[in-house]
N, C-alpha and C positions, 0 to 999 in steps of 0.2 A: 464564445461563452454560452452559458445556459444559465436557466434560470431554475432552481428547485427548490421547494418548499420545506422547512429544517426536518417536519414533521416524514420527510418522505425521505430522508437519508436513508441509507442500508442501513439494516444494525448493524454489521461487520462495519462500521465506520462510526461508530458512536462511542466507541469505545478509545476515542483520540482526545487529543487536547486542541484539535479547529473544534470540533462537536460540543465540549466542555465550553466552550468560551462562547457560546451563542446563548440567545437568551429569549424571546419568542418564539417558540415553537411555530406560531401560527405564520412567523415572515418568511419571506423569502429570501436565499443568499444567490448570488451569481459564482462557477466556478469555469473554468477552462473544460472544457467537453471534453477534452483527451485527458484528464485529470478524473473522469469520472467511470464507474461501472456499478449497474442494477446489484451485481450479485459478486461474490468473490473466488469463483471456477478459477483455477489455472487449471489449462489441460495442454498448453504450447508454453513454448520459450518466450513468444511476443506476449499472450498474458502477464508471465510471469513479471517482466520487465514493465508490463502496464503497473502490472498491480504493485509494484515496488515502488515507483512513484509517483500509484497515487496514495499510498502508505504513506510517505516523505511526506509528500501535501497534508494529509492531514493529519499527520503526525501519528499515529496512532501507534497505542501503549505497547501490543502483541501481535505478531505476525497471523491475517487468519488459518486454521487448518487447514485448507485446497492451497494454499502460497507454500507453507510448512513442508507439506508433502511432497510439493513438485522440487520444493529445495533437496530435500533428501533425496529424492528417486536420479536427481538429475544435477547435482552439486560438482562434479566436473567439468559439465558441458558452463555453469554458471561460473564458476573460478577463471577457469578459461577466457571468456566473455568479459570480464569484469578487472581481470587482472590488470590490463590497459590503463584502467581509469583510478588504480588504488588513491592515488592523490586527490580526488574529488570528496568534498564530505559527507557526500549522498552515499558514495560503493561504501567509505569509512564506515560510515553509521547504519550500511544493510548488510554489513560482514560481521558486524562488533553484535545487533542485533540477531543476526543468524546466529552466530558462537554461540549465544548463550540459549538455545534450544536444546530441552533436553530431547534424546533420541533412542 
């Protein structure tokens, strides 16, 4: 776990409904360290897959643009990957999300 102060969220994570539901700016929350990233780069497949969920975690409203992108450049290699798992509500709910991107 780790410890960051609400005030020090990414903005590409403020835009969620964990972010919405907090209410000091000034406190601190505790999250899971593999649940967390400074900035929102996807430039690999293992980003990609971070960054999906920590999307999930905090729910957040819009896919950011580096996530968007790397889906479109590389939405084979991700179907492929992901197809295994369609029954989980997590791939359910970043494929129903991805569809509805426009491109």
């Amino acid at each position: 776990m780790m410890k960051i102060k609400i005030t020090n969220i990414p903005t590409y994570l403020k835009n969620s409904e964990f972010y919405q539901n907090l209410e000091d700016e000034d406190d601190f929350i505790e999250i899971p360290k593999k649940l967390f990233k400074k900035d929102d780069t996807v430039e690999s497949f293992e980003d990609f897959k971070k960054m999906i969920n920590i999307s999930n975690f905090f729910g957040v409203f819009t896919y950011s643009k580096s996530l968007t992108k790397y889906y479109i450049n590389n939405s084979k290699k991700i179907f492929e990957y992901y197809q295994k798992n369609t029954s989980s509500p997590e791939v359910k709910n970043m494929f129903i999300g991805l569809s509805e991107l426009k491109i």
